[in-house]
KEKE-3310 file (N, C-alpha, C; in steps of 0.2 Angstrom, whole numbers, plus 5000, padded with zeros to 4 digits):
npx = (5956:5966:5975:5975:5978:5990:5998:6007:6021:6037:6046:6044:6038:6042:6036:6037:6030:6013:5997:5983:5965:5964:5971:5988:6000:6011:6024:6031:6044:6048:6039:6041:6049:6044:6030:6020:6006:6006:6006:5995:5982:5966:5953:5939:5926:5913:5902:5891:5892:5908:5914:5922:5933:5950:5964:5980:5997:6006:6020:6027:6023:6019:6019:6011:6013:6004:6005:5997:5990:5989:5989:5994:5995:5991:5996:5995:6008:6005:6003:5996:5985:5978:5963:5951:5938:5936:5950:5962:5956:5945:5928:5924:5911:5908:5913:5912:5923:5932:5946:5963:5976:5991:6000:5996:5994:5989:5988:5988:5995:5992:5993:5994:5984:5973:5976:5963:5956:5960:5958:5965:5971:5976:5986:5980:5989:5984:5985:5999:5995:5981:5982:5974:5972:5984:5995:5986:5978:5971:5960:5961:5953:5955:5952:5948:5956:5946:5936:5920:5915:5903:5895:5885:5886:5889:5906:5909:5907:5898:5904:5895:5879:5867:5853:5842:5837:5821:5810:5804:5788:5786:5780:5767:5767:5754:5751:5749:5738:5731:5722:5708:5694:5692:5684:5671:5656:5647:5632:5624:5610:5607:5595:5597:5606:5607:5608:5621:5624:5630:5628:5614:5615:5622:5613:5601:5605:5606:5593:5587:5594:5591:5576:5576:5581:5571:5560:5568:5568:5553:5548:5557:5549:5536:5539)
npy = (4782:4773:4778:4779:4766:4763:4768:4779:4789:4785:4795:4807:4824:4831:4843:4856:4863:4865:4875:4872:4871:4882:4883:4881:4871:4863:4850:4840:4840:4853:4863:4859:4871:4883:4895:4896:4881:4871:4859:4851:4837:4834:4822:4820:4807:4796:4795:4806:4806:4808:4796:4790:4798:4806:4810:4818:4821:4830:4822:4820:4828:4824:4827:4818:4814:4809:4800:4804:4815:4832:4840:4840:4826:4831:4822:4818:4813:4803:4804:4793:4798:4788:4783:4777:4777:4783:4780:4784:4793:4806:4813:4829:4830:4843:4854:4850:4846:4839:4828:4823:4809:4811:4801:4789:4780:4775:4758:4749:4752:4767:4778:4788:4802:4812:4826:4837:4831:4834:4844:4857:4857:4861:4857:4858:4857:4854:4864:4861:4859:4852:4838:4826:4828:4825:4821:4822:4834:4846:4849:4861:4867:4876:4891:4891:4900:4910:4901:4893:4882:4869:4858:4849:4847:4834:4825:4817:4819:4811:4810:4803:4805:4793:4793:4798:4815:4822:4822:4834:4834:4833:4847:4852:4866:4875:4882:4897:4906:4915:4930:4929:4921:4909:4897:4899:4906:4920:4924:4936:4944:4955:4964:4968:4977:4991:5008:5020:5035:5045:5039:5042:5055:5056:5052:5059:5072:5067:5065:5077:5086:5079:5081:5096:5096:5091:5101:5111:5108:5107:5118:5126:5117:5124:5136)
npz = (5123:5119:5121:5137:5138:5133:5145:5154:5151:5153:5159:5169:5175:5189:5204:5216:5220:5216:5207:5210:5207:5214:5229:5234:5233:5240:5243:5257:5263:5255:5262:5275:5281:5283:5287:5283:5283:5268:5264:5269:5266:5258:5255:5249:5255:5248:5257:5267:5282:5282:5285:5277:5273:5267:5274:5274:5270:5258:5249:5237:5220:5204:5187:5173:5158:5144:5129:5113:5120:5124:5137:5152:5166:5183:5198:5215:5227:5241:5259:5270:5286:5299:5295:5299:5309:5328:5329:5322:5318:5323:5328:5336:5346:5354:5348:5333:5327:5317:5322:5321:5322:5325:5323:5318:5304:5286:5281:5268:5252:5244:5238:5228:5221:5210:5204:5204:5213:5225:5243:5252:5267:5286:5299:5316:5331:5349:5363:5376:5388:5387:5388:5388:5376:5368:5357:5346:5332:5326:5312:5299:5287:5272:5261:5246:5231:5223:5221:5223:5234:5233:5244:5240:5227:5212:5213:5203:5187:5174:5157:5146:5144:5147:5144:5133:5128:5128:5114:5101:5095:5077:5068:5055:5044:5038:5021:5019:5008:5005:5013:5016:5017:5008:5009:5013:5004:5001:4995:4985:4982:4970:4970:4985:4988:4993:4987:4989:4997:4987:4976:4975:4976:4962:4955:4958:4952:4936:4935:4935:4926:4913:4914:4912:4900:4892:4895:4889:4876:4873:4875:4861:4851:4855:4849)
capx = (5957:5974:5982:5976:5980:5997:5999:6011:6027:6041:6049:6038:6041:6041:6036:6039:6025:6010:5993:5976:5958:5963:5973:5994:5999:6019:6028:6030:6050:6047:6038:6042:6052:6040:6028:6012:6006:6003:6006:5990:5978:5960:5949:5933:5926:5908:5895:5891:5895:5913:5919:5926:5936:5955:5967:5988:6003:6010:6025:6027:6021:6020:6015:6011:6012:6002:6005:5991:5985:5991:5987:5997:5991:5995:5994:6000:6008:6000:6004:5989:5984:5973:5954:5945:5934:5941:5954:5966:5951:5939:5923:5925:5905:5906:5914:5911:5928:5937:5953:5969:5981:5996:6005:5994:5995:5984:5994:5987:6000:5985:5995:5992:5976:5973:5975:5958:5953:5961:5958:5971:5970:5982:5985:5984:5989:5983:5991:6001:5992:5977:5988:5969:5974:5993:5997:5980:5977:5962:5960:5957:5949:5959:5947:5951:5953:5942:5930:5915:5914:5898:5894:5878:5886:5895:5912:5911:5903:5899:5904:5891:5875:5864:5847:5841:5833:5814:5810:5797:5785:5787:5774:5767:5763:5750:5754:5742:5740:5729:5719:5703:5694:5687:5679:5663:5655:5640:5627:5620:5605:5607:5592:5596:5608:5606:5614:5624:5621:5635:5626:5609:5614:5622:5606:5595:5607:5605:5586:5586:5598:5587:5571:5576:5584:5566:5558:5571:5562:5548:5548:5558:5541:5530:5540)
capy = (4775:4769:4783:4775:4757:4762:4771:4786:4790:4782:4800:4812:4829:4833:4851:4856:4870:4866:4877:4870:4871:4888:4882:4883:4866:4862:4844:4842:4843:4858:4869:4862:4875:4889:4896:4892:4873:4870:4853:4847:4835:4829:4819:4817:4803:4797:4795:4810:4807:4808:4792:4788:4804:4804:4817:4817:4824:4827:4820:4822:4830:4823:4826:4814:4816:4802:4800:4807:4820:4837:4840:4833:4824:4831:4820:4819:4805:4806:4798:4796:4797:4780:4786:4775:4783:4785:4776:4788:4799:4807:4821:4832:4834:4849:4860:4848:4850:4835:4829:4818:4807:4811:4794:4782:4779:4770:4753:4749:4754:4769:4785:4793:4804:4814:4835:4839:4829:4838:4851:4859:4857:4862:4853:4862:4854:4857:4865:4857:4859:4849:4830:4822:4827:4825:4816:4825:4840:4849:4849:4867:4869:4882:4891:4890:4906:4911:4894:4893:4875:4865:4852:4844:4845:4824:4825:4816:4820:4807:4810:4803:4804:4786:4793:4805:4820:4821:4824:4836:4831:4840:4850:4854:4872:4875:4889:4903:4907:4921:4931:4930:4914:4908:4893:4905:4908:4922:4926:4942:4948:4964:4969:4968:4980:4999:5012:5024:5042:5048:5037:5044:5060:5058:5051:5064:5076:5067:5065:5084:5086:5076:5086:5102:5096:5091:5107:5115:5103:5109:5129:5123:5116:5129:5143)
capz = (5126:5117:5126:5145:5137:5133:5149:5152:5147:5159:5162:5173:5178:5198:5206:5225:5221:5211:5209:5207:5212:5220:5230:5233:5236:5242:5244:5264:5261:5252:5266:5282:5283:5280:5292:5281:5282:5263:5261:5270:5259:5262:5250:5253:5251:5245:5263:5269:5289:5284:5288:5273:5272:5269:5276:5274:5269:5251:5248:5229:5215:5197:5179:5169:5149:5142:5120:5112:5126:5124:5143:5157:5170:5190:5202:5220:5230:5250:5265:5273:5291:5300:5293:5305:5316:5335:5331:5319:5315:5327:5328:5342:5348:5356:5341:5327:5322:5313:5326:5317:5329:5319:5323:5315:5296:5282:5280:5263:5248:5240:5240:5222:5219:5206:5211:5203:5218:5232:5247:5255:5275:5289:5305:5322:5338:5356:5368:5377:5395:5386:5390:5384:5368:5367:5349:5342:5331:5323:5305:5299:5281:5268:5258:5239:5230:5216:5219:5228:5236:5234:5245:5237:5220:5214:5211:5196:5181:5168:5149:5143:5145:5145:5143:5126:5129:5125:5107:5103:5088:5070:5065:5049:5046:5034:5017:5018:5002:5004:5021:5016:5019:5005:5010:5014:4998:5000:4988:4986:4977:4966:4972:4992:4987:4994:4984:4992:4997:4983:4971:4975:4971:4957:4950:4955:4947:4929:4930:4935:4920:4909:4913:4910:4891:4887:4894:4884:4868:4872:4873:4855:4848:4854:4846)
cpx = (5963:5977:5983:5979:5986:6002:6004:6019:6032:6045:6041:6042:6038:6041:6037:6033:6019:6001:5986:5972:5957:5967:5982:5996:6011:6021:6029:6039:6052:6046:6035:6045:6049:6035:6020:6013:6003:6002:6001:5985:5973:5956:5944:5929:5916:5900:5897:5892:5904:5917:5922:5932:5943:5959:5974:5990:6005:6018:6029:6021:6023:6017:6016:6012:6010:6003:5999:5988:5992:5993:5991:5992:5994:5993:5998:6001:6009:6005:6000:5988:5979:5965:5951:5945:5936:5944:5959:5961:5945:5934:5922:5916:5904:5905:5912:5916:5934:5946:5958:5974:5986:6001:6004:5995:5990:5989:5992:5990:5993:5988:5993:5985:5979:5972:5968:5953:5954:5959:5964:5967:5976:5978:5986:5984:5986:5988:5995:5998:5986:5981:5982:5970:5979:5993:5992:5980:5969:5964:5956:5958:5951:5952:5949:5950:5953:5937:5927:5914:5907:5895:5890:5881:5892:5900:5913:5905:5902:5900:5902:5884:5871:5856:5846:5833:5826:5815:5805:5797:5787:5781:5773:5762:5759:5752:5748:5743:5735:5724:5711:5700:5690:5683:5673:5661:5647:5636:5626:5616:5606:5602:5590:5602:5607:5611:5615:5623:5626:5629:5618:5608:5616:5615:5601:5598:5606:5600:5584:5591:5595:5579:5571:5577:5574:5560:5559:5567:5558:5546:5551:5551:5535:5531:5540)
cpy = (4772:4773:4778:4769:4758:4764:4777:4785:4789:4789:4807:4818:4831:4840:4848:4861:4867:4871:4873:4871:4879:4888:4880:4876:4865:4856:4847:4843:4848:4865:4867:4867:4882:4889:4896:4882:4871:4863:4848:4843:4833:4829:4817:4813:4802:4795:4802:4813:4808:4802:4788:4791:4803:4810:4813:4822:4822:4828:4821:4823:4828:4826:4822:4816:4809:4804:4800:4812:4825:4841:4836:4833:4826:4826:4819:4812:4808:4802:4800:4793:4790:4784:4780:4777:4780:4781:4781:4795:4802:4813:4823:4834:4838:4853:4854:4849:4841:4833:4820:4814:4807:4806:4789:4785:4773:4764:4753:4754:4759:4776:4790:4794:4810:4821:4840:4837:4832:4843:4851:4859:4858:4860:4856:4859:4856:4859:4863:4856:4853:4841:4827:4821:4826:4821:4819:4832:4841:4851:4856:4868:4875:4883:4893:4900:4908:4906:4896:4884:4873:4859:4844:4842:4838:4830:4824:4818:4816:4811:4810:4802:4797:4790:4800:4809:4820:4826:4824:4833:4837:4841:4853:4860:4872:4881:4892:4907:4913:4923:4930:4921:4911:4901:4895:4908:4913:4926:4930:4943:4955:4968:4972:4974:4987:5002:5018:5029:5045:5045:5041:5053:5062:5055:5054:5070:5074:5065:5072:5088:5083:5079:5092:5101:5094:5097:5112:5113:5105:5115:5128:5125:5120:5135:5143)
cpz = (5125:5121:5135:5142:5136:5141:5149:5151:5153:5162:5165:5178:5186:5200:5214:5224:5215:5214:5205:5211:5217:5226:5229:5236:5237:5245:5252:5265:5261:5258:5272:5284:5286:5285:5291:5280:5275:5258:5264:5266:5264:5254:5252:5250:5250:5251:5264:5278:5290:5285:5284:5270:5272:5270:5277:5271:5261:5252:5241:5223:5210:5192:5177:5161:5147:5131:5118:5113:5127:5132:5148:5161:5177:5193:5207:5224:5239:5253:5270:5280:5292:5299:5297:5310:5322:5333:5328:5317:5320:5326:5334:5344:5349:5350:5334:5322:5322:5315:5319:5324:5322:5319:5319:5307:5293:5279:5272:5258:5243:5241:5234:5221:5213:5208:5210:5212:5226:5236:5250:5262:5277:5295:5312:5329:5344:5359:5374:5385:5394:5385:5387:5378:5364:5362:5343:5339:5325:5316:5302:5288:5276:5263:5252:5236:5222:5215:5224:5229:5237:5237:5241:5228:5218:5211:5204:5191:5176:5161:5145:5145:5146:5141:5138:5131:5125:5118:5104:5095:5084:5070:5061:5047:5036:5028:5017:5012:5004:5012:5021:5014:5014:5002:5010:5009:5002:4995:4989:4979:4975:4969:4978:4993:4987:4990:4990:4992:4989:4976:4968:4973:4966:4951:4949:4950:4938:4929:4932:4928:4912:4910:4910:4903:4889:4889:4888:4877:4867:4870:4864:4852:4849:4851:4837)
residu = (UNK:UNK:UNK:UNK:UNK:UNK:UNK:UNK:UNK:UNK:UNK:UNK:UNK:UNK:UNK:UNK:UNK:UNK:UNK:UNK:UNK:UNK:UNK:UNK:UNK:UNK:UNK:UNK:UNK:UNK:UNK:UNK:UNK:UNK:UNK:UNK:UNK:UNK:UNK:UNK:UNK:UNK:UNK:UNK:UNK:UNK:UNK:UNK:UNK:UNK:UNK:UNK:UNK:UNK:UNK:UNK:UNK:UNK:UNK:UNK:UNK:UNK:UNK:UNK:UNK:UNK:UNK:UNK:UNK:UNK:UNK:UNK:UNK:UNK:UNK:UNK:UNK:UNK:UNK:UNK:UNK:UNK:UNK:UNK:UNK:UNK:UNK:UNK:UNK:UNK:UNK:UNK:UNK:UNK:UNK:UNK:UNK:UNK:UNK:UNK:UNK:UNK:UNK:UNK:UNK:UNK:UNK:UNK:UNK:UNK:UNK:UNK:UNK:UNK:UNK:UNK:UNK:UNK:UNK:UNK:UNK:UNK:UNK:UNK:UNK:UNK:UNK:UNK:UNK:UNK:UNK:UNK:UNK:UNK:UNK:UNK:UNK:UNK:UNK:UNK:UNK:UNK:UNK:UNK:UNK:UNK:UNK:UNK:UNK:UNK:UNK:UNK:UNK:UNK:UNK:UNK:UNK:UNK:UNK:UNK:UNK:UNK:UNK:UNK:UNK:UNK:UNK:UNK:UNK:UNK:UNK:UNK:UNK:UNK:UNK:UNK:UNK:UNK:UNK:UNK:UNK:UNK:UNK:UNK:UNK:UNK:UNK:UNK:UNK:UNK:UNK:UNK:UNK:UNK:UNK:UNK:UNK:UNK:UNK:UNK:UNK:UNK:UNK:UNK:UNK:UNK:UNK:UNK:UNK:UNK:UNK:UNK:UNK:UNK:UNK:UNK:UNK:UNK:UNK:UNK:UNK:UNK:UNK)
# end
C-alpha cells in the first residue's frame, strides 16, 4: 500500500512488442507496416450484452517499476473507438459479429488499461462494393495461445476473502486402555464348569493307576 501511495517511479520503460496473456501485442506505429494486425485491443466490460465493451488501438506500451515491488507493472495506452451502441458500435443480427465505425472515438481522457486486462482483436473492413457499410469493419477475435478463455469466470479476483470457512468441532477420542470390556463382570460357578475331554482322561488314567497299585497291595498281603 506505501508502494501505490508513493506512486511509480517518474522514468518508465516503453516496448513496441510486448507479450502477455498469450497473446503478441505491437504499438500501432510499430506494425502498420506488417501484414499481421497486432495492435488491435478490446476490453470487456462488466454486462453481459456487450454494451459496455471497449475496443481500440495501442498506441503505447509501458512498464512501470513501483519502489518496493520487484515486478513491473505493463500497461498499455489505447485510443478508443465511440462504444455506444449503433452509433460507433453496432451487432450485425444476422451473423452476430461485432461491427466498428473506425471514425468515431471515445471523447473522455481514459486511455491506460492494464495488459492483464487485454484481448487482442483485428479489424476487417467490407468490401468495398458493400457502400452500406463504407467507414465499418468487423471485429475478428485472436485466439490466445496456451490459454483457454472463460467467459463465466469474473475477471477480478478478491485477495481477501471476507467470510471464514466453516470450522469443524474438536473431538475428544477416547484412550483404550485395553480390548476387552471390562465393564461386564461374569460370575461363574465352579460347579457349572464341565471338564474337558483331555481332562477326563487324564483322570480316568490315574484312578486306573491307583487301582491296579492296591491290587498290587493286596496279592502283597495274601502272600
Amino acid at each position: 500500500m506505501k508502494a501505490l501511495a508513493w506512486g511509480p517511479n517518474s522514468c518508465a520503460t516503453e516496448w513496441n512488442i510486448y507479450f502477455v496473456n498469450g497473446y503478441q501485442f505491437h504499438t500501432k506505429t510499430w506494425g502498420e507496416a506488417k501484414k499481421t494486425i497486432n495492435f488491435g485491443v478490446h476490453v470487456k466490460g462488466v454486462t453481459k450484452n456487450g454494451q459496455d465493451d471497449f475496443y481500440g488501438v495501442i498506441q503505447h506500451i509501458y512498464e512501470l517499476k513501483y519502489v518496493g515491488i520487484t515486478k513491473k507493472i505493463p500497461i498499455f495506452y489505447c485510443e478508443w473507438f465511440d462504444p455506444r451502441m449503433d452509433v460507433g458500435t453496432r451487432v450485425n443480427p444476422t451473423y452476430n459479429l461485432v461491427e466498428i465505425k473506425m471514425s468515431g472515438r471515445y471523447i473522455p481522457y481514459d486511455p491506460f488499461i492494464l495488459s492483464q486486462k487485454a484481448r487482442q482483436v483485428s479489424y476487417v473492413p467490407y468490401p468495398k462494393i458493400c457502400k452500406n457499410f463504407r467507414g465499418w469493419c468487423v471485429v475478428i477475435a485472436t485466439k490466445p495461445r496456451g490459454y483457454v478463455e472463460v467467459d463465466h469466470i469474473p475477471n477480478e479476483l478478491p485477495y481477501q476473502v471476507d467470510e471464514m470457512s466453516h470450522v469443524l468441532p474438536i473431538i475428544t477420542i477416547e484412550l483404550v486402555e485395553a480390548l476387552v470390556d471390562t465393564s461386564i463382570l461374569l460370575v461363574v460357578d465352579d460347579n457349572d464348569i464341565q471338564p474337558s475331554h483331555d481332562e477326563e482322561d487324564e483322570n480316568l488314567n490315574q484312578s486306573t493307576s491307583d487301582n491296579e497299585e492296591e491290587d498290587s497291595d493286596f496279592d502283597k498281603m495274601d502272600d
